[in-house]
VEXLUM-646927 format. One record per atom (N, C-alpha, C, CB): residue number from 0; residue in one letter; atom name; x, y, z. Coordinates in steps of 0.02 Angstrom, whole numbers, plus 50000, padded with zeros to 5 digits. Glycine has a CB too. Layout:
    i  aa  at      X      Y      Z
  NUM   a  CA      X      Y      Z
...
//
This chain:
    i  aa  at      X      Y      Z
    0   x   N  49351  51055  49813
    0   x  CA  49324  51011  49864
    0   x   C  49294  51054  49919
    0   x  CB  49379  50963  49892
    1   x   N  49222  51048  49944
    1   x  CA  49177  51081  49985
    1   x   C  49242  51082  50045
    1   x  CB  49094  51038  50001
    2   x   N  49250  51122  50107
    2   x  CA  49276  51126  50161
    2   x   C  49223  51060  50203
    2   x  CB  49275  51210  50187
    3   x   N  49179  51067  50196
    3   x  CA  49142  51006  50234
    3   x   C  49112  50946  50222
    3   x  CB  49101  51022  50258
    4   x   N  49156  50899  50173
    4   x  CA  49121  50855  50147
    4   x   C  49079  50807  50190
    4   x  CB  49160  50826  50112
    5   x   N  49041  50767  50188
    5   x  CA  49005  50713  50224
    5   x   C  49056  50668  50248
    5   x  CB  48954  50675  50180
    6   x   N  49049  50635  50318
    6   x  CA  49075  50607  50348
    6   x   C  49044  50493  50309
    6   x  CB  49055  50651  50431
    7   x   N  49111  50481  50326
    7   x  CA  49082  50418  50312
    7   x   C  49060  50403  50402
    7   x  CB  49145  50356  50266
    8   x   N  49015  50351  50387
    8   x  CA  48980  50333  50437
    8   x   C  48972  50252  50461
    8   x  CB  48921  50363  50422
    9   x   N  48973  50218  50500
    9   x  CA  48947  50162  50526
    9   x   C  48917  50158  50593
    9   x  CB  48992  50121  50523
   10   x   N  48898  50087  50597
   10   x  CA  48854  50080  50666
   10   x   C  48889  50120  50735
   10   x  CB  48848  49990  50687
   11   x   N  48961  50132  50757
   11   x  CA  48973  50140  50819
   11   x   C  49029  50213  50793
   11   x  CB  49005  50060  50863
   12   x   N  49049  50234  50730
   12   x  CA  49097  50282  50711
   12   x   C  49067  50306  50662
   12   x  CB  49162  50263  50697
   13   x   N  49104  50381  50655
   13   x  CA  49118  50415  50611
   13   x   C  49180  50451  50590
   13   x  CB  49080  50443  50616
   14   x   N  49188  50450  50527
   14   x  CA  49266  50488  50485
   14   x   C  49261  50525  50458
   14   x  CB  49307  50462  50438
   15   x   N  49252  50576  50503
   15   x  CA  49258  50632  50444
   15   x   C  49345  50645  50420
   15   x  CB  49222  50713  50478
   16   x   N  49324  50687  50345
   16   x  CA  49362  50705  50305
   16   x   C  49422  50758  50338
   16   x  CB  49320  50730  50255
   17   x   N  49484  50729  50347
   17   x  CA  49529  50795  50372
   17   x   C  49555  50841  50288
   17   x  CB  49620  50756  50428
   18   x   N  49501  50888  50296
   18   x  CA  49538  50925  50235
   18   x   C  49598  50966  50226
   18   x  CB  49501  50964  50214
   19   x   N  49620  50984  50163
   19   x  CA  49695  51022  50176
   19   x   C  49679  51065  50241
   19   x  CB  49723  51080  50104
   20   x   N  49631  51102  50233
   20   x  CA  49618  51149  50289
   20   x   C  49600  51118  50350
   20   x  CB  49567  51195  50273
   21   x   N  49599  51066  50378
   21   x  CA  49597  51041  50444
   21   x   C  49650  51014  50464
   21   x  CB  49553  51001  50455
   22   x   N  49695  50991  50407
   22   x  CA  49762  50967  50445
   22   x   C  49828  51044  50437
   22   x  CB  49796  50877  50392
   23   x   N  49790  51091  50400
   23   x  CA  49855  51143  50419
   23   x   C  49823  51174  50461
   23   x  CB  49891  51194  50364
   24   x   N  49770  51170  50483
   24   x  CA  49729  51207  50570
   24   x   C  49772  51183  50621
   24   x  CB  49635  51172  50598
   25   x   N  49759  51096  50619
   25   x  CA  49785  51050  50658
   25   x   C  49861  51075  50661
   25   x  CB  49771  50977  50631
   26   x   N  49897  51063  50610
   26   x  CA  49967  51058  50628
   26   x   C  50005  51138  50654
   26   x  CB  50004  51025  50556
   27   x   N  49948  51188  50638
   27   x  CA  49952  51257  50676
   27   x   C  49935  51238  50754
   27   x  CB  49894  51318  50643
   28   x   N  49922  51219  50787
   28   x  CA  49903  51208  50849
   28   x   C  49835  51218  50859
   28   x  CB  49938  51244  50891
   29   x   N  49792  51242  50810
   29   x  CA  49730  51260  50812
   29   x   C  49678  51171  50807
   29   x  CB  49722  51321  50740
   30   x   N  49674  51138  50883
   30   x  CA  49637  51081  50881
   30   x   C  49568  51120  50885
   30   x  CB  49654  51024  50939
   31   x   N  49553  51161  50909
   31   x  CA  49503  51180  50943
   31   x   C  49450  51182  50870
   31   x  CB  49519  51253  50992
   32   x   N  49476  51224  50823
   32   x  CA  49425  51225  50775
   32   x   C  49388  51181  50734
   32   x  CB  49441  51253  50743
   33   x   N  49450  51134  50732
   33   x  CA  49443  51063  50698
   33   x   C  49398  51026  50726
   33   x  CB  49502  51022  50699
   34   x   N  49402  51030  50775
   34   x  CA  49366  50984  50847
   34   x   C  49280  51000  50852
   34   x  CB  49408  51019  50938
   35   x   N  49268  51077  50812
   35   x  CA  49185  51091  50846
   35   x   C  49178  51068  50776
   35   x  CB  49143  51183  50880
   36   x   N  49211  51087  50724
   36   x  CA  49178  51058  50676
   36   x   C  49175  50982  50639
   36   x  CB  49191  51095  50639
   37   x   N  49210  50932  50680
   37   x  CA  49210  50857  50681
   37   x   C  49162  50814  50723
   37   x  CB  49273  50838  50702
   38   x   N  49146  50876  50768
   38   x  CA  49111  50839  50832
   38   x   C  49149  50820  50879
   38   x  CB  49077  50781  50820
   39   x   N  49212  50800  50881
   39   x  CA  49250  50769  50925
   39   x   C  49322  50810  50960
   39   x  CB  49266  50707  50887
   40   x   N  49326  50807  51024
   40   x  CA  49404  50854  51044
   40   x   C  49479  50805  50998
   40   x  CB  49422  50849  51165
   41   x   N  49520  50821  50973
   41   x  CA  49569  50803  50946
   41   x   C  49625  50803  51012
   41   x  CB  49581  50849  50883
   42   x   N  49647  50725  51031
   42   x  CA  49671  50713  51085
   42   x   C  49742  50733  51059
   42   x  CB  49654  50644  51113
   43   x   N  49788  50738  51102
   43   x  CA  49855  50769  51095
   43   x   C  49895  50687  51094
   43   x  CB  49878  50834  51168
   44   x   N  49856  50641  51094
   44   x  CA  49930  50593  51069
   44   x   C  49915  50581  50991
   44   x  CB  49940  50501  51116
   45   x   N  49823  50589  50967
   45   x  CA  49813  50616  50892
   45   x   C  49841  50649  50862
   45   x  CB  49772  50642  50877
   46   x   N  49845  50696  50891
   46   x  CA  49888  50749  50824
   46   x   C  49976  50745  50833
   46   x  CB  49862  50854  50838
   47   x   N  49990  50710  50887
   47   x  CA  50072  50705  50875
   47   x   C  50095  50640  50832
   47   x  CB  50112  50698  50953
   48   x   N  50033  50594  50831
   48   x  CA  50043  50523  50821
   48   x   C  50024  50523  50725
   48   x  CB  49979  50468  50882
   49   x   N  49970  50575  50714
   49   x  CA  49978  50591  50644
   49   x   C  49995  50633  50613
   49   x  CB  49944  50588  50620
   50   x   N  50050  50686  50655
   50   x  CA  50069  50745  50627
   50   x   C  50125  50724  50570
   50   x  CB  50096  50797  50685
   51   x   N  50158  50690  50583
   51   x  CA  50212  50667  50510
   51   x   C  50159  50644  50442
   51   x  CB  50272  50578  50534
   52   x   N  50108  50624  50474
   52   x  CA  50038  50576  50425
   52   x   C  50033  50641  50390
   52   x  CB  49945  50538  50472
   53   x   N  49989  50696  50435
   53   x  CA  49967  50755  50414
   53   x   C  50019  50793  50357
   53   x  CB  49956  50796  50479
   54   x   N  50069  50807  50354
   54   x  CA  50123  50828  50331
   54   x   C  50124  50823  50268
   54   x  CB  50170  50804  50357
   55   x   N  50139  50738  50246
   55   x  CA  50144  50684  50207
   55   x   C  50078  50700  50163
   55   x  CB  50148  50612  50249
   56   x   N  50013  50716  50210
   56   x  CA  49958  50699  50149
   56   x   C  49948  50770  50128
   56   x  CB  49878  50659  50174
   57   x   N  49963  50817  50163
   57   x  CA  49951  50887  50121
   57   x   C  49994  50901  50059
   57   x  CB  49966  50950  50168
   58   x   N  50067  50887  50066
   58   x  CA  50085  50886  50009
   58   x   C  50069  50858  49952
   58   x  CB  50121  50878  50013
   59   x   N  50037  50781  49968
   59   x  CA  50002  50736  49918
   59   x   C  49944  50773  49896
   59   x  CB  49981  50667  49947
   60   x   N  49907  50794  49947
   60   x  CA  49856  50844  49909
   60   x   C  49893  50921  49872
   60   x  CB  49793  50869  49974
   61   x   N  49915  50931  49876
   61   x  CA  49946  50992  49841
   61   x   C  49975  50973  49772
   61   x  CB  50004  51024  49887
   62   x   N  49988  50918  49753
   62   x  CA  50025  50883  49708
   62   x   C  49948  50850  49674
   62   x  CB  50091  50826  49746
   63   x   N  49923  50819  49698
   63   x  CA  49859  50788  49658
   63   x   C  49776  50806  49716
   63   x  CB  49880  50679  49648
   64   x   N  49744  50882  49711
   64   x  CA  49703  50873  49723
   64   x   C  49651  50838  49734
   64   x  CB  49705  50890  49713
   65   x   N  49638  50805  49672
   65   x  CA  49593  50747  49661
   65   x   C  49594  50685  49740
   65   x  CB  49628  50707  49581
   66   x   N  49651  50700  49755
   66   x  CA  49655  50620  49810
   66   x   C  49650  50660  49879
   66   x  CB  49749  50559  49806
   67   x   N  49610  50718  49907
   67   x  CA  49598  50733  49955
   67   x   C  49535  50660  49992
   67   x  CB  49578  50812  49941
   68   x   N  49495  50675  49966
   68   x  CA  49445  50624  49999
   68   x   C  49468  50568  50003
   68   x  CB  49384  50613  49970
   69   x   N  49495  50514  49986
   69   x  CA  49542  50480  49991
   69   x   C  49584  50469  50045
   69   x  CB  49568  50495  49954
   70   x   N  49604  50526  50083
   70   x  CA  49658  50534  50124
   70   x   C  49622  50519  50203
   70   x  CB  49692  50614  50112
   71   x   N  49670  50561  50245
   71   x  CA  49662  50548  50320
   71   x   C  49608  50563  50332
   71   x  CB  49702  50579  50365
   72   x   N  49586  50519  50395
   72   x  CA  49498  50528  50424
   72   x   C  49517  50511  50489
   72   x  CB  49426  50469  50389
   73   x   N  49489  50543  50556
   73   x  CA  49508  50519  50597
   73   x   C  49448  50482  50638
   73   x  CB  49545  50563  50624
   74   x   N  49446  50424  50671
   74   x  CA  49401  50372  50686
   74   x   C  49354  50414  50763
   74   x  CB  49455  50286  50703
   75   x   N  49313  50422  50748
   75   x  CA  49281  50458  50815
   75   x   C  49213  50391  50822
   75   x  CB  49245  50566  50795
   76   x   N  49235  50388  50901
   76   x  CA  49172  50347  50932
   76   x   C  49124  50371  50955
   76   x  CB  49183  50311  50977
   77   x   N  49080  50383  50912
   77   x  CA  48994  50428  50935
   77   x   C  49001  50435  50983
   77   x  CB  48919  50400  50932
   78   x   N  48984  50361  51041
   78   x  CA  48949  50361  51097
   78   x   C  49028  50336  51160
   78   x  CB  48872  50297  51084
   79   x   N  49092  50368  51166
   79   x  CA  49111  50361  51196
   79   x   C  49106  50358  51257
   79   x  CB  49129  50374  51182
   80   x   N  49133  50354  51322
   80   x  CA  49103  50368  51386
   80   x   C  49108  50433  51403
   80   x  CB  49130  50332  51437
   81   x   N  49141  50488  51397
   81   x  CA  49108  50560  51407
   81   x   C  49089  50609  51343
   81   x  CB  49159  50601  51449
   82   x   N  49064  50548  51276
   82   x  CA  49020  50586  51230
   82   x   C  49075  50574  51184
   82   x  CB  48991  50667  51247
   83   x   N  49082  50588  51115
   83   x  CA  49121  50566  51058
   83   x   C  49183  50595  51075
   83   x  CB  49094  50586  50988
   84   x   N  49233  50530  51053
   84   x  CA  49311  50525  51059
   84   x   C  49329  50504  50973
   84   x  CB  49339  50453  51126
   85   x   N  49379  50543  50998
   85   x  CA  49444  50498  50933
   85   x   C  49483  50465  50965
   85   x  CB  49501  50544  50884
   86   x   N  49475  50391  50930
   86   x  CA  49513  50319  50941
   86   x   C  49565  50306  50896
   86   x  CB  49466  50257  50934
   87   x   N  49566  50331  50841
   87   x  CA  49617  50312  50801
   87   x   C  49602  50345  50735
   87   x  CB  49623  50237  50797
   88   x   N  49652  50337  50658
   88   x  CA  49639  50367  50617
   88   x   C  49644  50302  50553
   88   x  CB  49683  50432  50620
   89   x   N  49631  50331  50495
   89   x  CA  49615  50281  50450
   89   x   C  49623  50329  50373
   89   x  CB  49531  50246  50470
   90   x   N  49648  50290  50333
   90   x  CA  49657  50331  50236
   90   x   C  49679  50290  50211
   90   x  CB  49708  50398  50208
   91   x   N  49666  50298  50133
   91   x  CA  49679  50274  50080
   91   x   C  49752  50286  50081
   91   x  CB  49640  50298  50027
   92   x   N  49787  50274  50049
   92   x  CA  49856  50293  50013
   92   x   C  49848  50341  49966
   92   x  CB  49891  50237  49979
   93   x   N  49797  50341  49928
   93   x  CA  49777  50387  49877
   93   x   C  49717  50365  49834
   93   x  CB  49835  50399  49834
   94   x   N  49700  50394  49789
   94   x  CA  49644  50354  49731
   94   x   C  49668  50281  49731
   94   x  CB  49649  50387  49639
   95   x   N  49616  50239  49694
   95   x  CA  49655  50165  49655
   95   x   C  49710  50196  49631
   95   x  CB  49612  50120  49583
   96   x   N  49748  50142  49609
   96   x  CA  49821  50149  49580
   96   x   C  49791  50102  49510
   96   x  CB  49899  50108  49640
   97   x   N  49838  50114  49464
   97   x  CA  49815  50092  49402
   97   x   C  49791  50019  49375
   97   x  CB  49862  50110  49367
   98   x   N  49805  49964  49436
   98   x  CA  49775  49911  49421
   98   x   C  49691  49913  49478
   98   x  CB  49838  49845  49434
   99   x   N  49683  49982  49480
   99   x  CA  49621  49983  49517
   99   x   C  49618  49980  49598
   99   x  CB  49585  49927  49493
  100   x   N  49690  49964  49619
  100   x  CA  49674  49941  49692
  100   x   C  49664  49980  49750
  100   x  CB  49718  49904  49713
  101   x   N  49624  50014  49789
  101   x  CA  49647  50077  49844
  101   x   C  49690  50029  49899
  101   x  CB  49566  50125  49889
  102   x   N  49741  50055  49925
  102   x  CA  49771  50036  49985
  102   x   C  49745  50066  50048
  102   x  CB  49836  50050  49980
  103   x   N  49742  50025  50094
  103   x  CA  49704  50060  50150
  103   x   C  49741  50060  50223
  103   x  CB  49633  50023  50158
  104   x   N  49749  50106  50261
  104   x  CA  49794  50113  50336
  104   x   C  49765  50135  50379
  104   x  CB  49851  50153  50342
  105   x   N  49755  50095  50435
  105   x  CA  49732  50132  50501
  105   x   C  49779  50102  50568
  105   x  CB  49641  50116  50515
  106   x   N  49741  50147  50615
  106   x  CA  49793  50132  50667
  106   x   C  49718  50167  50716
  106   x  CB  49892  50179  50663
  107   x   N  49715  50111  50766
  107   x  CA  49680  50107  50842
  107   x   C  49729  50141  50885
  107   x  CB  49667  50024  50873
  108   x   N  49695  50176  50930
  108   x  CA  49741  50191  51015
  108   x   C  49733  50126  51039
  108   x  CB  49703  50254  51083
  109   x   N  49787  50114  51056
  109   x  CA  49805  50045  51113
  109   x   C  49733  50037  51158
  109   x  CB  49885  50066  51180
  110   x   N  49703  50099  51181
  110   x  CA  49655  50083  51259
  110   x   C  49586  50072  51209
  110   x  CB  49645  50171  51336
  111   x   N  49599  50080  51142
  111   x  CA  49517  50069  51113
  111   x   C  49517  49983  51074
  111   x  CB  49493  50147  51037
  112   x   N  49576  49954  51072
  112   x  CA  49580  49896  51029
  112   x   C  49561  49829  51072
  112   x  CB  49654  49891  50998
  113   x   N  49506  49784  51029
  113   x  CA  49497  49727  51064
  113   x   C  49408  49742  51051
  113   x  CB  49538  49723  51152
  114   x   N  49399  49797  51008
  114   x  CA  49317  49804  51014
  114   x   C  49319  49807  50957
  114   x  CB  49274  49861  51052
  115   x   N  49344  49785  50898
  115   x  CA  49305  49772  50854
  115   x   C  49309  49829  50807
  115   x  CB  49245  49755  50878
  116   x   N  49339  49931  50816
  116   x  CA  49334  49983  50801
  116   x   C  49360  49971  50729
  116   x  CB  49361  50028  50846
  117   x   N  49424  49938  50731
  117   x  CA  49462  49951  50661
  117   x   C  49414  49895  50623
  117   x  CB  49560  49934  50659
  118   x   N  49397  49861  50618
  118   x  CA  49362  49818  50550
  118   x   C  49305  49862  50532
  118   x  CB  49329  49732  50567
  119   x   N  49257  49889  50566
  119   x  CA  49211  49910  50580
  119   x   C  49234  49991  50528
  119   x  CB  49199  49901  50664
  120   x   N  49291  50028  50543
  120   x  CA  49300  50085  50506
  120   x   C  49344  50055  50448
  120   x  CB  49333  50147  50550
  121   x   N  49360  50009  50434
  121   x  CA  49398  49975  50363
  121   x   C  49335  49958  50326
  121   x  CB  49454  49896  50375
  122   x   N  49286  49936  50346
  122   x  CA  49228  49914  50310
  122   x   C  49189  49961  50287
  122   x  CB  49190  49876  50344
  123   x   N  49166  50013  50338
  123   x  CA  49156  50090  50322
  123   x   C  49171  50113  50256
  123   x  CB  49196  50134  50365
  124   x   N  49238  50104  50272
  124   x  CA  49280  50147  50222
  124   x   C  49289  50098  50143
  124   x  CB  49367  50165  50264
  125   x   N  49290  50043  50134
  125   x  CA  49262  49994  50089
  125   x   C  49225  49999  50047
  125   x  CB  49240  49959  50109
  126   x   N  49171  50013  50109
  126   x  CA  49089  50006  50063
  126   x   C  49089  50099  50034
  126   x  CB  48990  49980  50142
  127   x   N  49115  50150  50069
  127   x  CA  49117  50213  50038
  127   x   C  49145  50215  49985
  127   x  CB  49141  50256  50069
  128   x   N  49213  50178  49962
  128   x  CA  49227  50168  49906
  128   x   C  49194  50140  49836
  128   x  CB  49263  50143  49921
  129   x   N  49173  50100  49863
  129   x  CA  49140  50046  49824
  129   x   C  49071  50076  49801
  129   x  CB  49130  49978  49869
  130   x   N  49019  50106  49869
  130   x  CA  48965  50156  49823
  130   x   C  48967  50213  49790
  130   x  CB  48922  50174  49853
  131   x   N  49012  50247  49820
  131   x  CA  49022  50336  49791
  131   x   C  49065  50317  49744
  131   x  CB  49059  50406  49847
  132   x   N  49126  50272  49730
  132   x  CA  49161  50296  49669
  132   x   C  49194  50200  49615
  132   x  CB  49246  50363  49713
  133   x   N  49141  50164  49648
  133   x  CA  49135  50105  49602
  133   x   C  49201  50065  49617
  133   x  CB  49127  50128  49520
  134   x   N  49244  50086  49682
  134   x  CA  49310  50041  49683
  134   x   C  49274  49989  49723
  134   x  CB  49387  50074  49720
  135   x   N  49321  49938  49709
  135   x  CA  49275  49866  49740
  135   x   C  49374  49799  49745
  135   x  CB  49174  49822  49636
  136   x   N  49427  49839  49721
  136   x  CA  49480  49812  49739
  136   x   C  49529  49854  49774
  136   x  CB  49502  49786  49690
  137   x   N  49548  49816  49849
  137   x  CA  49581  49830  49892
  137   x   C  49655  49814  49911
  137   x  CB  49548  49817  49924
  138   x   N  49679  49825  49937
  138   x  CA  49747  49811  49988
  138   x   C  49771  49843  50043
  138   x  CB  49801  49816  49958
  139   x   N  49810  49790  50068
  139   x  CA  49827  49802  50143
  139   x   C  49901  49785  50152
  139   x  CB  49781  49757  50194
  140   x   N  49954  49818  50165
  140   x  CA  50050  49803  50182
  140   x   C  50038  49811  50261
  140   x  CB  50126  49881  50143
  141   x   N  50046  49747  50276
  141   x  CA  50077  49737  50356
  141   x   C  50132  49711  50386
  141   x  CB  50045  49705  50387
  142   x   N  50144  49748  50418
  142   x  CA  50205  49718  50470
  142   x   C  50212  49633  50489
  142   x  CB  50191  49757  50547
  143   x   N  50249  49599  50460
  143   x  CA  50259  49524  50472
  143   x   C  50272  49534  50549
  143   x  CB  50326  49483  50424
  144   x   N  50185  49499  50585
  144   x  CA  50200  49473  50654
  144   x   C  50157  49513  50689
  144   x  CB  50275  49478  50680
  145   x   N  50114  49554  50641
  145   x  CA  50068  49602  50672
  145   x   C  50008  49554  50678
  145   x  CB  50054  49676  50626
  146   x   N  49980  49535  50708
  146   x  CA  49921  49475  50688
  146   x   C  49877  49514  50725
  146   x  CB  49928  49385  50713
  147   x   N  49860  49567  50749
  147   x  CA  49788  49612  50750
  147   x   C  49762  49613  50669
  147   x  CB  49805  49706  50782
  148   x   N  49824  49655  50644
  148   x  CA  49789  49666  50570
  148   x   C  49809  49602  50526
  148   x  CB  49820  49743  50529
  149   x   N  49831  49543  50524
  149   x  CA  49840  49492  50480
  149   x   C  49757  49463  50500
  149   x  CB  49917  49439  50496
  150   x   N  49741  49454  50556
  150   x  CA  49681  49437  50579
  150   x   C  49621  49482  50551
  150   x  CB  49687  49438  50650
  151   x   N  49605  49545  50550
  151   x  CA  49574  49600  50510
  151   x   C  49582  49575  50457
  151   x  CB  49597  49668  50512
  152   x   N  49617  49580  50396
  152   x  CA  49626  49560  50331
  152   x   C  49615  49496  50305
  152   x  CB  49680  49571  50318
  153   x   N  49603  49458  50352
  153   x  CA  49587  49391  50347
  153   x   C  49485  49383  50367
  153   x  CB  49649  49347  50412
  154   x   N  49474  49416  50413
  154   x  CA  49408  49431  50410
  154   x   C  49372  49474  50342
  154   x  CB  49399  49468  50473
  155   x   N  49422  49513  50325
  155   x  CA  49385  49554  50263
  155   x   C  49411  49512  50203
  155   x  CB  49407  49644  50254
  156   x   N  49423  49433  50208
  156   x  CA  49427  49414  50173
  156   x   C  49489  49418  50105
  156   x  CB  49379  49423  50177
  157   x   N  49527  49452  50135
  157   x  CA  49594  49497  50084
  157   x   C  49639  49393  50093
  157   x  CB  49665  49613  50155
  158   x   N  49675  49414  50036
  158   x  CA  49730  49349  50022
  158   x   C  49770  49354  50031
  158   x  CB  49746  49322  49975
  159   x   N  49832  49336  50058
  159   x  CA  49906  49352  50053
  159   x   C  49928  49346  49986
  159   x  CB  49949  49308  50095
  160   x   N  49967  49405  49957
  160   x  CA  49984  49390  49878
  160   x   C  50068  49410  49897
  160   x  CB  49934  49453  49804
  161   x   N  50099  49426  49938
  161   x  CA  50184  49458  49910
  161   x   C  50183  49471  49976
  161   x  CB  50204  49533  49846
  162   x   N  50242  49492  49950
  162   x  CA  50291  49558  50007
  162   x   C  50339  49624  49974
  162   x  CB  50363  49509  50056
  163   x   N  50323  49663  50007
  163   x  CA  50368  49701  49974
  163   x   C  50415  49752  50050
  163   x  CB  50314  49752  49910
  164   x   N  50456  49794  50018
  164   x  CA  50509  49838  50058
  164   x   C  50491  49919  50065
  164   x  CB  50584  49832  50017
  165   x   N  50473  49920  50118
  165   x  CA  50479  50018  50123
  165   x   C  50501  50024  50153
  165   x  CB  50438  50070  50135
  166   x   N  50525  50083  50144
  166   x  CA  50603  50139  50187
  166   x   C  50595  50135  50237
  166   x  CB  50616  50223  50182
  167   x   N  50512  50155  50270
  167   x  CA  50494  50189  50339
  167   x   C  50486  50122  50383
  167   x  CB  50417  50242  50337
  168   x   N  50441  50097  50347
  168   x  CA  50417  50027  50377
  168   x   C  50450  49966  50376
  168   x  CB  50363  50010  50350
  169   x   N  50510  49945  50322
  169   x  CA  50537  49895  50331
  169   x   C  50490  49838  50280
  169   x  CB  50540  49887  50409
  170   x   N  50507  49795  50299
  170   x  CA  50455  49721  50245
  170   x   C  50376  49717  50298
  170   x  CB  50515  49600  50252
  171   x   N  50343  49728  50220
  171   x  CA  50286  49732  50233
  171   x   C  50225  49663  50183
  171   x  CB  50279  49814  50219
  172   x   N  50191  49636  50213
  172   x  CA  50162  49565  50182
  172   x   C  50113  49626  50142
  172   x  CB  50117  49488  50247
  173   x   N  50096  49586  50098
  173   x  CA  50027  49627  50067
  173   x   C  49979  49583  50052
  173   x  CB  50037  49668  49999
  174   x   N  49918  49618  50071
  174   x  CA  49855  49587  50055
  174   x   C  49805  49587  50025
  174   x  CB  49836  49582  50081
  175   x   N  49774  49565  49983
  175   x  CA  49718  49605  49920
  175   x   C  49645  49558  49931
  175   x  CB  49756  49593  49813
  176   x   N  49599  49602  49920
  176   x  CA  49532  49589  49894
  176   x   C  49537  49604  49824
  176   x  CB  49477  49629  49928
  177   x   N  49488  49572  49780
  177   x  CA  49483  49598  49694
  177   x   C  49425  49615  49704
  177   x  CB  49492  49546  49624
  178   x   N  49364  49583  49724
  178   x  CA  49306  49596  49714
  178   x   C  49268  49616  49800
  178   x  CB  49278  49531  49668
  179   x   N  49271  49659  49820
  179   x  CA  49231  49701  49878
  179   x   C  49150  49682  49871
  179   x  CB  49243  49793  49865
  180   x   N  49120  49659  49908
  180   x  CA  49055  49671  49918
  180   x   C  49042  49713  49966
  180   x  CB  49024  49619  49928
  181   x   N  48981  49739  49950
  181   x  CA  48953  49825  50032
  181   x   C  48952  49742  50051
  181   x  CB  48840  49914  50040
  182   x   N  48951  49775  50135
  182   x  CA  48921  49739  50197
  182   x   C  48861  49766  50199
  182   x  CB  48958  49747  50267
  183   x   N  48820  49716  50250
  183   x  CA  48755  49721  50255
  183   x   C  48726  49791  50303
  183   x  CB  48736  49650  50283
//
């Protein structure tokens, strides 16, 4: 995998790719390098808030290369008010899983939510799937009572199908698309 793959892109963000080598920069204390080559400074409640994230996905990449691109991206707002910020971060869980589905996770900073950022980089990240590697079925596990993202998942059109139990998170609703269309 190139050190610099292409960033996915939409109208108001961009994600670039945190590669193995940007999150063991990152989790060295080295924001600075990460940062000229993202475009964006890596804020210090970022890298504490995805350093367990970071951790978690390097080993996953060390274990299955293949699911680097896939992984963590962190949400940078082009046109912030003193020039591009990171607002939040966003990844797959990994490739589809064998009935095809990618799972998808992000998380907004509290001071950027209410504009619209997270649908906007879920859709991004959607339609990147869906053109570069033909996935077009999704899911989403949320926190029962989170209605930012029950509301998100309900705009992207996802269904409530189950619930299931994780260790970290506790009961989580799940939500699926089968058939993804790009947005316009």
């Amino acid at each position: 995998m190139a050190d610099h793959p292409r960033p996915v892109e939409s109208e108001r963000l961009t994600m670039p790719l945190l590669t193995a080598s940007r999150m063991e920069r990152l989790l060295a204390g080295d924001a600075d390098s990460v940062a000229s080559e993202i475009g964006a400074p890596i804020p210090d409640w970022w890298a504490n808030d995805a350093g367990r994230l970071m951790r978690f996905r390097l080993k996953q990449i060390g274990e299955e290369p293949a699911s680097e691109p896939w992984l963590l991206r962190p949400i940078v707002l082009r046109d912030g008010p003193d020039g591009p910020v990171v607002i939040g971060y966003l990844n797959f869980h990994g490739p589809p899983d064998d009935g095809g589905f990618a799972e998808v996770g992000y998380e907004v900073h509290l001071d950027y939510r209410g504009h619209g950022y997270a649908i906007e980089a879920v859709r991004a990240m959607f339609d990147w799937a869906a053109r570069e590697h033909d996935v077009h079925r999704f899911r989403a596990s949320i926190s029962p009572g989170n209605a930012r993202s029950e509301n998100l998942v309900h705009k992207l059109g996802m269904t409530h199908v189950g619930a299931q139990w994780d260790d970290p998170d506790g009961l989580e609703l799940i939500y699926t698309v089968d058939r993804w269309e790009l947005s316009d």
